[in-house]
Z-matrix of the N, CA and C atoms (Angstrom, degrees):
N
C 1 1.463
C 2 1.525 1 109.31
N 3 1.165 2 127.58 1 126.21
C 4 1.658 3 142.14 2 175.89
C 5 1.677 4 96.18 3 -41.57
N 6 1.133 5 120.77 4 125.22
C 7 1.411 6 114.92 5 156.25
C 8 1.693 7 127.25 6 -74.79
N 9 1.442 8 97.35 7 -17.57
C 10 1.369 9 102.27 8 -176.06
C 11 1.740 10 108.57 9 -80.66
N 12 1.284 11 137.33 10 8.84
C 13 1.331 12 136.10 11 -159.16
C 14 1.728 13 101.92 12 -105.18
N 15 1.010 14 112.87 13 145.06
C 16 1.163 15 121.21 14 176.27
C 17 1.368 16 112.47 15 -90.57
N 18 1.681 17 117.26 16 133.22
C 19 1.195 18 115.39 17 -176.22
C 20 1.439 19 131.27 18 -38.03
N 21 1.287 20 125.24 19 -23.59
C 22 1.503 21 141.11 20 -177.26
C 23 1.680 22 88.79 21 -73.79
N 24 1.650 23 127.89 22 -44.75
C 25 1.307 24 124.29 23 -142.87
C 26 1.557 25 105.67 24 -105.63
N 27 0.881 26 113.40 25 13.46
C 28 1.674 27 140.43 26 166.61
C 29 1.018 28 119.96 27 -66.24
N 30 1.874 29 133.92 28 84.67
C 31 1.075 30 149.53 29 163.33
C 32 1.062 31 115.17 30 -39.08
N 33 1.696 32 129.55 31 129.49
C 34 1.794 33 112.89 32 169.19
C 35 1.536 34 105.04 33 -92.34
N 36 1.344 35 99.94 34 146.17
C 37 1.574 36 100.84 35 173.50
C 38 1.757 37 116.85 36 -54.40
N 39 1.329 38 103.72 37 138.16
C 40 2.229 39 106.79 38 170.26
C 41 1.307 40 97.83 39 -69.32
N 42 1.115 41 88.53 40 132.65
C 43 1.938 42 113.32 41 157.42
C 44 1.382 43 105.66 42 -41.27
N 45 1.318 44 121.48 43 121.43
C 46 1.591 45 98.86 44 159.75
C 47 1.202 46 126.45 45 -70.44
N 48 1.966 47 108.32 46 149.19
C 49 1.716 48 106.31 47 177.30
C 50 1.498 49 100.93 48 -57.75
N 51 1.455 50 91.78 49 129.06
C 52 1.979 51 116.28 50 148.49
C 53 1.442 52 120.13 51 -19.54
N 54 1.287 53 126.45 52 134.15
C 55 1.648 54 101.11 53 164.64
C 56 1.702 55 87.06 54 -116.05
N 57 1.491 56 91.11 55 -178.26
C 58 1.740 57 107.76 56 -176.96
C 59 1.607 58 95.80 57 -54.29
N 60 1.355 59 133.79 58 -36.72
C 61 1.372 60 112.58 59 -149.94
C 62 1.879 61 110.59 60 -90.02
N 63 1.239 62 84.52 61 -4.20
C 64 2.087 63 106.81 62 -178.42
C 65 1.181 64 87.81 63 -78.43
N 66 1.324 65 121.54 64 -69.09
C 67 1.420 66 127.83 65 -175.44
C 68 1.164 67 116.41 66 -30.16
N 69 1.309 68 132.75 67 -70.79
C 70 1.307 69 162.46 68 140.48
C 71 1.323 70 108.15 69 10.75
N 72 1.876 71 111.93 70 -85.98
C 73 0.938 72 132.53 71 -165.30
C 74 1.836 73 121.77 72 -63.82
N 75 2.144 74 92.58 73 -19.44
C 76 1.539 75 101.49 74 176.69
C 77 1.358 76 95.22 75 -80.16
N 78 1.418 77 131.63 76 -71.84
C 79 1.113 78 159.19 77 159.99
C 80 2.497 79 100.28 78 10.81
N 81 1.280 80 97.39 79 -48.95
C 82 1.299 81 97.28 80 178.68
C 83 1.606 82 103.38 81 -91.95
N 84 1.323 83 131.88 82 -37.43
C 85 1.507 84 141.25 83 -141.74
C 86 1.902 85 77.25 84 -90.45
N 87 1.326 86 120.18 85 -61.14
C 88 1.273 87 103.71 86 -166.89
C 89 1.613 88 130.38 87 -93.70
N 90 1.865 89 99.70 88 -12.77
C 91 1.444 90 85.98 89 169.34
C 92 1.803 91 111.30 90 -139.42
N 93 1.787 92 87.87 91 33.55
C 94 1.691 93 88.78 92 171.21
C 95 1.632 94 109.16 93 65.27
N 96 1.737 95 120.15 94 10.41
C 97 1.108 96 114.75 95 -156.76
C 98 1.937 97 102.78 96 -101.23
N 99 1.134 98 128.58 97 140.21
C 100 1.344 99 130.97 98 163.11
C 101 1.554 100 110.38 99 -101.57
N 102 1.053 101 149.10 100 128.52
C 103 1.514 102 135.73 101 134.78
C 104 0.852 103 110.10 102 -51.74
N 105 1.609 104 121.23 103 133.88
C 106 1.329 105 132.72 104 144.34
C 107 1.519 106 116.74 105 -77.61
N 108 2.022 107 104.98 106 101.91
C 109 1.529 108 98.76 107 -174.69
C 110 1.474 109 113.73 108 -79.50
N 111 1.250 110 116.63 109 -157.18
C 112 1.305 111 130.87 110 170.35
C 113 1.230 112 103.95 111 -101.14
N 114 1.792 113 100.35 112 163.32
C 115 1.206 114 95.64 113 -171.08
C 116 1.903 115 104.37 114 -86.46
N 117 1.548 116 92.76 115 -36.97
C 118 1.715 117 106.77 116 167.01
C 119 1.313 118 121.78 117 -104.54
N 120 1.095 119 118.62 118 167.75
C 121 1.991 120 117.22 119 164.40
C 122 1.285 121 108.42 120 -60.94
N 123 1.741 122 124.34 121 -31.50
C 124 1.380 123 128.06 122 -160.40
C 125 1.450 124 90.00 123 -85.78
N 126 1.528 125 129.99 124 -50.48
C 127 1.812 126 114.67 125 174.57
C 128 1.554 127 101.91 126 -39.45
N 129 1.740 128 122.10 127 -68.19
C 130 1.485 129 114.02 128 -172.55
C 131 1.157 130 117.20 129 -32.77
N 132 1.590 131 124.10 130 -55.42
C 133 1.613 132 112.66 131 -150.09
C 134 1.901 133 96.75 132 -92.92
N 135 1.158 134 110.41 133 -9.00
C 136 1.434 135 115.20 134 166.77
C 137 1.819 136 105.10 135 -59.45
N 138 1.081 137 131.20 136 -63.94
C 139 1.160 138 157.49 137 150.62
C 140 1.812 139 98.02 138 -25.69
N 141 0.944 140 123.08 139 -76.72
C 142 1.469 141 134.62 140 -158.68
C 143 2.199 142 95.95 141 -70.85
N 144 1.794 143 103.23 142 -22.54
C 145 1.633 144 88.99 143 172.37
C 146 1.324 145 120.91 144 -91.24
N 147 1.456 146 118.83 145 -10.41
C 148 1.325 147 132.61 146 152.38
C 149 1.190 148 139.14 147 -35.89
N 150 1.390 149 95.01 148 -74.56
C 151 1.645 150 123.78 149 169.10
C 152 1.761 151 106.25 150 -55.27
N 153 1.397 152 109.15 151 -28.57
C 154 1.912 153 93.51 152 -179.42
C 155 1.128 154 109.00 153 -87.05
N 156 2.195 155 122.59 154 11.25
C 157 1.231 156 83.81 155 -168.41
C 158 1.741 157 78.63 156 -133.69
N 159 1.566 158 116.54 157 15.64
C 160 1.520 159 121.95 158 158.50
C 161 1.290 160 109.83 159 -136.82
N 162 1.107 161 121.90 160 168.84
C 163 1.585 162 119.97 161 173.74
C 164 1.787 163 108.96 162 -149.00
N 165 1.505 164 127.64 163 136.62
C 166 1.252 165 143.13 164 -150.97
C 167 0.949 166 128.13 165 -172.25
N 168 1.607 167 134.72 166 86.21
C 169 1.892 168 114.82 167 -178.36
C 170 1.663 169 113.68 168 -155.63
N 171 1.116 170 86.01 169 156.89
C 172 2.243 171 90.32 170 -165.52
C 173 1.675 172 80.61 171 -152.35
N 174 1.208 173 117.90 172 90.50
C 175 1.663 174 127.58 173 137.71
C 176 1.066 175 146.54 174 -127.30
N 177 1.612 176 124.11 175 110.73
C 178 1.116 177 118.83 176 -136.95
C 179 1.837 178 106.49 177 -74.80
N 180 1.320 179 126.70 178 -0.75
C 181 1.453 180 122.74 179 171.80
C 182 1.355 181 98.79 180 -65.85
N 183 1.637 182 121.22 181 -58.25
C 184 1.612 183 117.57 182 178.01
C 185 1.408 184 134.51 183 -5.99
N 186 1.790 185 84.53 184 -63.95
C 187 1.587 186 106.96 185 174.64
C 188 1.135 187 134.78 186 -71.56
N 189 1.705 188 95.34 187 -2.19
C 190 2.208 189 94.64 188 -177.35
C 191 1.834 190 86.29 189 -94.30
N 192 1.519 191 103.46 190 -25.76
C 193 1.700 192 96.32 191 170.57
C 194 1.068 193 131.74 192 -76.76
N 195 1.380 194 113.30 193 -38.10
C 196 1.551 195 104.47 194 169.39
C 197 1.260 196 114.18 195 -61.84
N 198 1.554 197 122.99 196 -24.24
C 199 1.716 198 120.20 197 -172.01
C 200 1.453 199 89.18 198 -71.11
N 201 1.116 200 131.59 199 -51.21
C 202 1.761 201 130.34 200 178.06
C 203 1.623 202 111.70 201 -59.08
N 204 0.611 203 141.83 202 -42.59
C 205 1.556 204 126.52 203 156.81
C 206 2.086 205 120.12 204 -62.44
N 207 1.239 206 85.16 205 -34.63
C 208 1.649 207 80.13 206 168.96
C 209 1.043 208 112.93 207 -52.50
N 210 1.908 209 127.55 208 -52.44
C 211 1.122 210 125.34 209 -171.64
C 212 1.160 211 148.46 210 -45.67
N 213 1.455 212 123.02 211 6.27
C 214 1.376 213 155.23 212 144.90
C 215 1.230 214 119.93 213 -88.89
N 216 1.166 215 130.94 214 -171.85
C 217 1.677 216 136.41 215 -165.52
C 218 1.754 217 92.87 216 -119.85
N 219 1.120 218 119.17 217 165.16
C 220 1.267 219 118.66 218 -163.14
C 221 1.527 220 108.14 219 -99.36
N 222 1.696 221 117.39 220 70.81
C 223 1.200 222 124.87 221 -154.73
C 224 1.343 223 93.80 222 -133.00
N 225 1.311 224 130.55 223 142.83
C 226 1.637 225 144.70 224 155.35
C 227 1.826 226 98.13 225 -38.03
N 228 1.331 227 95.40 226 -86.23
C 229 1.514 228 92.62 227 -172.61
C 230 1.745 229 128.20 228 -47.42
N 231 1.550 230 96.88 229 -27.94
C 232 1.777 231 88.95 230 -172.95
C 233 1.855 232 96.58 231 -90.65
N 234 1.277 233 125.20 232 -9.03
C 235 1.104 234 110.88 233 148.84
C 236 1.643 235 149.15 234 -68.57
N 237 1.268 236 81.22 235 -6.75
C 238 1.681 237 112.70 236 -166.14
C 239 2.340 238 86.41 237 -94.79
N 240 1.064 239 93.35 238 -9.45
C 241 1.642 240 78.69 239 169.30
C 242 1.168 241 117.98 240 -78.65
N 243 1.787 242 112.18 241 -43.20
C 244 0.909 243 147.30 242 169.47
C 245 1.526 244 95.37 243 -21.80
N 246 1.183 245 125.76 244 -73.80
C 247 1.674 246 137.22 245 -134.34
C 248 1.668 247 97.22 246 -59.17
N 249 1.469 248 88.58 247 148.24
C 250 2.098 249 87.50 248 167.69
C 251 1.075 250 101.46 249 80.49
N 252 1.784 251 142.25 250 -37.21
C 253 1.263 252 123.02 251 172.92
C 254 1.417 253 139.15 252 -41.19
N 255 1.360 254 151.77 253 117.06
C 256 1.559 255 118.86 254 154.91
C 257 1.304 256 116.48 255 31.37
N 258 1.476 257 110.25 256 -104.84
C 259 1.376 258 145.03 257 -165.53
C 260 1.770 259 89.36 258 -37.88
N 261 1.066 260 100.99 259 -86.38
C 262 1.400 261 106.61 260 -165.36
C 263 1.578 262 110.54 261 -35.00
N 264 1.487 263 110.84 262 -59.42
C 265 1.382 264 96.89 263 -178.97
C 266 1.277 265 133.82 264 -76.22
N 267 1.569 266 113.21 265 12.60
C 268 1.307 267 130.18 266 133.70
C 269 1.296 268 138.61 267 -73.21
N 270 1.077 269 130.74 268 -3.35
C 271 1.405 270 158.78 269 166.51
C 272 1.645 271 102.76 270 -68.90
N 273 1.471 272 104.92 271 -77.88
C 274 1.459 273 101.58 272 178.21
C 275 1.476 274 125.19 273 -69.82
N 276 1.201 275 119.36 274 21.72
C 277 1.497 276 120.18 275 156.83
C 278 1.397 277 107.30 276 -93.32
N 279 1.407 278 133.54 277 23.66
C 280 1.614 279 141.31 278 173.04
C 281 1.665 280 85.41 279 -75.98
N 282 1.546 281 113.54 280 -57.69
C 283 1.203 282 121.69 281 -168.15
C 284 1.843 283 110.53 282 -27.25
N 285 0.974 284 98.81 283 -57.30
C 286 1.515 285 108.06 284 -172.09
C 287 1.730 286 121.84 285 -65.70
N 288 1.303 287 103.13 286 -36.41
C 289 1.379 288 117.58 287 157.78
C 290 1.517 289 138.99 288 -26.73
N 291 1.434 290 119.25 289 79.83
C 292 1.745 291 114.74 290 -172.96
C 293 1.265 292 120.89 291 -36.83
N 294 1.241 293 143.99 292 -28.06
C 295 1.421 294 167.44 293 -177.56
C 296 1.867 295 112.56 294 -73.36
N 297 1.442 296 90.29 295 -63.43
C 298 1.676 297 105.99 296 -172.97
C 299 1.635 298 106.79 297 -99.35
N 300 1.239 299 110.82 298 -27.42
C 301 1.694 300 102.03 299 -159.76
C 302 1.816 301 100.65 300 -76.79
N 303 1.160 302 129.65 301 -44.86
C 304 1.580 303 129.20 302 -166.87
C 305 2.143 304 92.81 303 -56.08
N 306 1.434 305 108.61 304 -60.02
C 307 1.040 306 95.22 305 172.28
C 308 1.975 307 137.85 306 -56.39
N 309 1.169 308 86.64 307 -31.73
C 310 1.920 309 74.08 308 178.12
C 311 1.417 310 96.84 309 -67.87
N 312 1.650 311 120.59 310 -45.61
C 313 1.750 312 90.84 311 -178.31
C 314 0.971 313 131.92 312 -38.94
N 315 1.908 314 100.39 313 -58.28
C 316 1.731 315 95.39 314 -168.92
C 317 1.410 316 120.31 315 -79.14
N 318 1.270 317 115.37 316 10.68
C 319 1.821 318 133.30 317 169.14
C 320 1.565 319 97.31 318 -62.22
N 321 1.658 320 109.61 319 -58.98
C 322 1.559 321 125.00 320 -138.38
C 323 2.528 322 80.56 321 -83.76
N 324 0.861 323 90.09 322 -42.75
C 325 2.254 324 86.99 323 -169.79
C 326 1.782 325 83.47 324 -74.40
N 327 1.212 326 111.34 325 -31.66
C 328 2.059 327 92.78 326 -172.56
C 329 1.493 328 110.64 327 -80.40
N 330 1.691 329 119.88 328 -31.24
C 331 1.298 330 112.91 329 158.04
C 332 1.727 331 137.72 330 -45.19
N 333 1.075 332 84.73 331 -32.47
C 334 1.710 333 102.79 332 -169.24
C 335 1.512 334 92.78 333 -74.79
N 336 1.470 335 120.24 334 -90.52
C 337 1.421 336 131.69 335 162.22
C 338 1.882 337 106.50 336 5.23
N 339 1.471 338 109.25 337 -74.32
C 340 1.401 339 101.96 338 175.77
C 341 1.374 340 124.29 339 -52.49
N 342 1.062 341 115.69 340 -33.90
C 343 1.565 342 136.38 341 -156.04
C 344 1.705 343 88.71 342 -78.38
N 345 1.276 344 124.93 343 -64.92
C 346 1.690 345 114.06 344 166.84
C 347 1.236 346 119.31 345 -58.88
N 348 1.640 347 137.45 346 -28.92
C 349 1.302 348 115.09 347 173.51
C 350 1.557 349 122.73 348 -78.53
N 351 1.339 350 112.40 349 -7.17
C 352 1.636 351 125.59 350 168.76
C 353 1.625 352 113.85 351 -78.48
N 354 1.506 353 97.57 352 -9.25
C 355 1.609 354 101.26 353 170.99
C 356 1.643 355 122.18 354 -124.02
N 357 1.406 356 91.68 355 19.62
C 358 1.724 357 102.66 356 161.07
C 359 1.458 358 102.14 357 97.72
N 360 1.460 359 111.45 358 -7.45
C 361 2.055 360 89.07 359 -174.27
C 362 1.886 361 91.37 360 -107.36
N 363 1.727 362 89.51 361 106.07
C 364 1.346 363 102.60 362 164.11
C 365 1.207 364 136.26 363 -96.37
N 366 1.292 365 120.18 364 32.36
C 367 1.904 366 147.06 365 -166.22
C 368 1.691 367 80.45 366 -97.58
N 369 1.678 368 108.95 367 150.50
C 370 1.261 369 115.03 368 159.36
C 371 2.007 370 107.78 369 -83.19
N 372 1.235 371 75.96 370 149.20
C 373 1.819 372 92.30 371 -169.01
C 374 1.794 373 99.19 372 -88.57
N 375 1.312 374 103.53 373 143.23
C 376 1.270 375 119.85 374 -173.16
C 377 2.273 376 101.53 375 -75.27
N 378 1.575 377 109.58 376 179.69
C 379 1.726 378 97.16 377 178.65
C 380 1.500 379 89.01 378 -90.94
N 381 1.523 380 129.46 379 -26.53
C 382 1.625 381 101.25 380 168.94
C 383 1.287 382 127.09 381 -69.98
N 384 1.529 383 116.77 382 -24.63
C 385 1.672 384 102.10 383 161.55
C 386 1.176 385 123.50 384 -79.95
N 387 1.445 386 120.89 385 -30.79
C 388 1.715 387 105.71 386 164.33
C 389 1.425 388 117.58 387 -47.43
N 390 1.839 389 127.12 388 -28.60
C 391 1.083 390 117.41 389 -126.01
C 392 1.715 391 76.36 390 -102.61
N 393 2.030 392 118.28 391 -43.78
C 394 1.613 393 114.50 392 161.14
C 395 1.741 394 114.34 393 -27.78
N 396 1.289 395 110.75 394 -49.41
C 397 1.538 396 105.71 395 -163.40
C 398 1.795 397 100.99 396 -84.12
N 399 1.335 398 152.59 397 -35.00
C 400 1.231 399 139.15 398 120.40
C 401 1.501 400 118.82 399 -3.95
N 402 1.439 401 115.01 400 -61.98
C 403 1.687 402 88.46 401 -150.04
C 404 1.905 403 89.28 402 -91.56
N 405 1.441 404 124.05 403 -35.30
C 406 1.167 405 106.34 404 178.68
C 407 1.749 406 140.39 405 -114.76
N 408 1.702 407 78.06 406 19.52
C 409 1.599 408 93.96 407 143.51
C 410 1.869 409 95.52 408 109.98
N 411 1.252 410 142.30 409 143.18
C 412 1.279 411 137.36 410 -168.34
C 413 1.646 412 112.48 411 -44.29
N 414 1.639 413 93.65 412 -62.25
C 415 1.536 414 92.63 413 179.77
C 416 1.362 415 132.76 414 -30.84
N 417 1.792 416 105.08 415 -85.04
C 418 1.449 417 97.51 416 147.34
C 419 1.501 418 155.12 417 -60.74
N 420 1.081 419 104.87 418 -12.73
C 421 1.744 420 107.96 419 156.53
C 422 1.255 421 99.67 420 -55.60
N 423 1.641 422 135.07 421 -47.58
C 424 1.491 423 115.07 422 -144.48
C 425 1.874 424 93.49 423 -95.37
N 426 1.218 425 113.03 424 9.83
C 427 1.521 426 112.95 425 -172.17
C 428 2.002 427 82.91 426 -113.13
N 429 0.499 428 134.81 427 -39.79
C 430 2.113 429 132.13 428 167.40
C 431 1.700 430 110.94 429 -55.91
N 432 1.650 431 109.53 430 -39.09
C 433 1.364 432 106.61 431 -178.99
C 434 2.123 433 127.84 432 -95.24
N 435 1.250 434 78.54 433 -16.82
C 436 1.871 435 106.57 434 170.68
C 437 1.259 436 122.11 435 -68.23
N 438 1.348 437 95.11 436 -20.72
C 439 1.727 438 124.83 437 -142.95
C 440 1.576 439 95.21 438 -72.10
N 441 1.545 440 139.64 439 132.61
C 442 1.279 441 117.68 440 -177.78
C 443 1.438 442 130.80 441 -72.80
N 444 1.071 443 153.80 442 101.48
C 445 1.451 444 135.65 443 -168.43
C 446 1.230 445 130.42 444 0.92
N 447 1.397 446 138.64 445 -65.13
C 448 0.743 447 168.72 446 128.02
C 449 1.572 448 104.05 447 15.94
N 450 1.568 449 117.17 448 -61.35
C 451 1.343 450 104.02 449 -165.95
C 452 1.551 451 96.77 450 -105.76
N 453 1.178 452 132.54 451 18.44
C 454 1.479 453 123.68 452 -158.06
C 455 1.697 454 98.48 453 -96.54
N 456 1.719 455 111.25 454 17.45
C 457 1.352 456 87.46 455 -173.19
C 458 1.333 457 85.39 456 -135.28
N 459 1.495 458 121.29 457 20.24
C 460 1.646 459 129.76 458 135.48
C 461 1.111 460 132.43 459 -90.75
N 462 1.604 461 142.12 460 -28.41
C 463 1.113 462 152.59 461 -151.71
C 464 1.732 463 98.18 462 -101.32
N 465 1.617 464 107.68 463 99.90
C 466 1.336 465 106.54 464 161.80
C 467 1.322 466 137.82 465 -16.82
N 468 1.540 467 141.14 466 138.61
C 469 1.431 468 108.32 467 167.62
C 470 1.508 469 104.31 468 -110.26
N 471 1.635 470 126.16 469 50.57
C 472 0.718 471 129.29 470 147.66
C 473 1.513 472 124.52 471 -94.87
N 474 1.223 473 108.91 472 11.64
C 475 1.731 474 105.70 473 -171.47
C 476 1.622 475 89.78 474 -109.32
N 477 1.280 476 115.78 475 6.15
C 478 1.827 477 122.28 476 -177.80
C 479 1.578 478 102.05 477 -88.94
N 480 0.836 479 134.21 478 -21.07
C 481 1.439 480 145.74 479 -135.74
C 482 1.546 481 123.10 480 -135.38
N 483 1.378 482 134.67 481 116.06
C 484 1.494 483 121.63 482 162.04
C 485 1.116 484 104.98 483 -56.91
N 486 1.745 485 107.28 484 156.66
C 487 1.653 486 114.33 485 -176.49
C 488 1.123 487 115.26 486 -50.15
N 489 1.777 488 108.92 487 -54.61
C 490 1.745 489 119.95 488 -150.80
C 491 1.761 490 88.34 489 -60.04
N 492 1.777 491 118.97 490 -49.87
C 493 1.275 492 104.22 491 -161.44
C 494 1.717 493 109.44 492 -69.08
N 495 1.232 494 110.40 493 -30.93
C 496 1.719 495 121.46 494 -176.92
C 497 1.806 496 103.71 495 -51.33
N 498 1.003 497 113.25 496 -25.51
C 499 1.614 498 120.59 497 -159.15
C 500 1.506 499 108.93 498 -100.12
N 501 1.230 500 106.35 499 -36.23
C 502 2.079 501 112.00 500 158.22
C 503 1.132 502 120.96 501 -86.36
N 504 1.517 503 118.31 502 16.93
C 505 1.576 504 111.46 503 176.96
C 506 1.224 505 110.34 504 -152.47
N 507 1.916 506 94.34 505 99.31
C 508 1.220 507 129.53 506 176.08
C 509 1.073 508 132.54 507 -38.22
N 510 1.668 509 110.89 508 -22.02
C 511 1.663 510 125.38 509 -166.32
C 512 1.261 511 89.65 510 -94.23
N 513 1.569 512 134.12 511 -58.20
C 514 1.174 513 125.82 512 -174.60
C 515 2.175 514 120.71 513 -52.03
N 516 1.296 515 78.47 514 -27.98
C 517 1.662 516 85.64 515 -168.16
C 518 1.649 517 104.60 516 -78.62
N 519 1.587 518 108.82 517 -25.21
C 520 1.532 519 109.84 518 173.52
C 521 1.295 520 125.23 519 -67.05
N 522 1.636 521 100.01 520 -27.72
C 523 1.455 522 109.14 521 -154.57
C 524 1.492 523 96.35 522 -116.96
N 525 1.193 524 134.42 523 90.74
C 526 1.566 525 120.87 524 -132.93
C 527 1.608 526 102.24 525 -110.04
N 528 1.326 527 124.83 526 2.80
C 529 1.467 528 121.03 527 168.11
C 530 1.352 529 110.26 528 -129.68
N 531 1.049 530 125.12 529 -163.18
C 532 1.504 531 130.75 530 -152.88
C 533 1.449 532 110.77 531 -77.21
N 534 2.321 533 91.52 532 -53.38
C 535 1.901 534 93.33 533 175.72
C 536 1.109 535 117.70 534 -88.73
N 537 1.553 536 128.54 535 16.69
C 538 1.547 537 110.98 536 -178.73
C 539 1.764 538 79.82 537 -96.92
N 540 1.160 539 134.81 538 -39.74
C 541 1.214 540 117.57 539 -173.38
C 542 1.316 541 150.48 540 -48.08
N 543 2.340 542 93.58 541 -53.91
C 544 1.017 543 87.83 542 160.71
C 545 2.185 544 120.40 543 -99.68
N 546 0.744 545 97.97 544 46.08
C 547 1.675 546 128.38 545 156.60
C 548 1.584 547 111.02 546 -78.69
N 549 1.154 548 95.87 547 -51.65
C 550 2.180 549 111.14 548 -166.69
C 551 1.568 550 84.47 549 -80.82
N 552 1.145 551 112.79 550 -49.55
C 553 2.167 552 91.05 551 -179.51
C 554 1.031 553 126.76 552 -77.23
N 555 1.446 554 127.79 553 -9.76
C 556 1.229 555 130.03 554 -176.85
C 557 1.952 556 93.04 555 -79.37
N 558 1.490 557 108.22 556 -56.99
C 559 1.383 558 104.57 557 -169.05
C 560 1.592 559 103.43 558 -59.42
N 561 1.532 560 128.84 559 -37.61
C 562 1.237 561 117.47 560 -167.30
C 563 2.147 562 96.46 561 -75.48
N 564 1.250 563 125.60 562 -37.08
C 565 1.388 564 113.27 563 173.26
C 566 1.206 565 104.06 564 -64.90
N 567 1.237 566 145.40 565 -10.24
C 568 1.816 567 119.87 566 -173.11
C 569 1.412 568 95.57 567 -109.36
N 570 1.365 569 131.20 568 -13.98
C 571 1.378 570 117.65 569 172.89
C 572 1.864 571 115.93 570 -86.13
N 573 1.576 572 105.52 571 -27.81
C 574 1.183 573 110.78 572 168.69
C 575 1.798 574 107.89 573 -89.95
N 576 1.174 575 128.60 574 12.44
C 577 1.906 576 117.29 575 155.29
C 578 1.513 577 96.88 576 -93.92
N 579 1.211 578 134.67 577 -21.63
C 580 1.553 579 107.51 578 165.60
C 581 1.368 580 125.18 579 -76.87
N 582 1.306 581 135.88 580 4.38
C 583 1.267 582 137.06 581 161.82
C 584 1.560 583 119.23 582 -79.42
N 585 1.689 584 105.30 583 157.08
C 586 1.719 585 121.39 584 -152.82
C 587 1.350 586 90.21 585 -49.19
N 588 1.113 587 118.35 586 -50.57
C 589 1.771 588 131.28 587 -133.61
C 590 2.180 589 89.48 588 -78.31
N 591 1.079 590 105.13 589 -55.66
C 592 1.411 591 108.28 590 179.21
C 593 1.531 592 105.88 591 -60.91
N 594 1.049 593 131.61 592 -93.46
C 595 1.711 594 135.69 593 149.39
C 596 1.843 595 109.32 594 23.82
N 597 1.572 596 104.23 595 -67.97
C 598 1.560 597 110.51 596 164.92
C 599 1.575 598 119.23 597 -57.29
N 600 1.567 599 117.87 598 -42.02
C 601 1.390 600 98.98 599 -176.44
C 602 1.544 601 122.39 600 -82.93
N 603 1.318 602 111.81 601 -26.40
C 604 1.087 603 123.09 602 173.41
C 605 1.910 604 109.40 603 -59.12
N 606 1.306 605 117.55 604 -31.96
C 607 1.400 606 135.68 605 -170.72
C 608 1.977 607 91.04 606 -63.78
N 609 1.462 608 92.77 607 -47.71
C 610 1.595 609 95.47 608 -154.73
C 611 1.933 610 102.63 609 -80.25
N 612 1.200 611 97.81 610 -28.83
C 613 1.726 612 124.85 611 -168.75
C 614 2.172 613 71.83 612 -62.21
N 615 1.118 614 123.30 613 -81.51
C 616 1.483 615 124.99 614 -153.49
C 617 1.561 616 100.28 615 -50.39
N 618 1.425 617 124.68 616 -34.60
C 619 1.305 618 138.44 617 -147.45
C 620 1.682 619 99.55 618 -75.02
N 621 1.461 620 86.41 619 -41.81
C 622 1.827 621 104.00 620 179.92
C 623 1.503 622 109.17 621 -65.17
N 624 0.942 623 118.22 622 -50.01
C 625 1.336 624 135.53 623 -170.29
C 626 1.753 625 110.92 624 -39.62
N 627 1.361 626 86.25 625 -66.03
C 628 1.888 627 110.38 626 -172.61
C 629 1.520 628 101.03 627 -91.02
N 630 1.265 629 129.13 628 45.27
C 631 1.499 630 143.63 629 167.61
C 632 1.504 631 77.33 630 -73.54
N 633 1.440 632 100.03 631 139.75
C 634 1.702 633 108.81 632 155.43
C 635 1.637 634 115.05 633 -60.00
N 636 1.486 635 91.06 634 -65.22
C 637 1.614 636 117.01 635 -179.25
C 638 1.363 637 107.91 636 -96.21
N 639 1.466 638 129.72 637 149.57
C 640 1.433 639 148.92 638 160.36
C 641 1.447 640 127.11 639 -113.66
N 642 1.041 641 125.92 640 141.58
C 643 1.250 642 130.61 641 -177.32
C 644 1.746 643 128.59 642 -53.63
């Protein structure tokens, strides 16, 4: 810590990011929970093209988590206490889960989606505007994508953003208004849909689709 800083000017250290095995290790310690992984990425996203095109689930670990997220009021900030706990970082080891994880994704891109057609923009949304309303949350994503052309290449994209997260994310801080930003995701999504790994899910995503029969 700087000795020269004045108590007011005293940065707290970031949490470090989680790795899978924190996750993991909360994930059993606080809710008795295991994922059942895959054995490959190609079982997951097999799994994950399913789930976007049904949705279905009764597990009773879920529910000791969802009762743990209830336990706050349904607020950004009083969830934000939440973060870094145990619990919580047992929570996001659902992610990994063959069973639970395909669904919270396509829960978390189908939430958003609704969340703009309840506010009048009924155009299909591009993966860089889904990807704005992902990283900085529905509200403001849908105030970055509404946004008229015109001014999106004045409007900071720091006024999109809490500080702590605005200040670890380099892309945002490079790309410092609305259209250089989402500009930088569109080019970083069209260079990452030509890779194997994208290429396959999308393969399996169509495959699901044109099933004769469904489950």
């Amino acid at each position: 810590m700087d000795p020269t800083l004045k108590p007011e000017e005293v940065v707290p250290a970031r949490p470090a990011v989680p790795t899978v095995a924190v996750l993991l290790d909360n994930a059993l310690s606080q809710f008795q929970f295991v994922p059942r992984r895959p054995a490959s990425e190609t079982e997951f996203k097999t799994d994950y093209a399913k789930v976007a095109v049904e949705a279905g689930l009764t597990i009773g670990a879920l529910r000791r988590m969802i009762a743990f997220v209830q336990s706050v009021p349904d607020d950004w900030s009083q969830h934000g206490k939440l973060a870094n706990t145990p619990q919580e970082l047992g929570i996001h080891a659902m992610n990994l889960d063959l069973d639970v994880g395909p669904l919270l994704q396509t829960q978390k891109l189908m939430d958003s989606v609704v969340f703009v057609r309840c506010k009048g923009l009924l155009r299909e949304l591009s993966a860089a505007e889904l990807e704005m309303m992902n990283l900085t949350g529905d509200g403001s994503g849908f105030d970055m994508i509404s946004m008229p052309i015109e001014l999106r290449g004045q409007i900071p994209t720091s006024n999109f953003f809490q500080r702590t997260g605005y200040e670890r994310n380099p892309v945002a801080i490079r790309n410092n208004t609305v259209a250089k930003l989402l500009a930088r995701t569109d080019a970083k999504m069209d260079s990452e849909s030509s890779l194997a790994g994208a290429k396959e899910l999308a393969a399996l995503c169509d495959a699901e689709e044109n099933r004769p029969t469904r489950r």
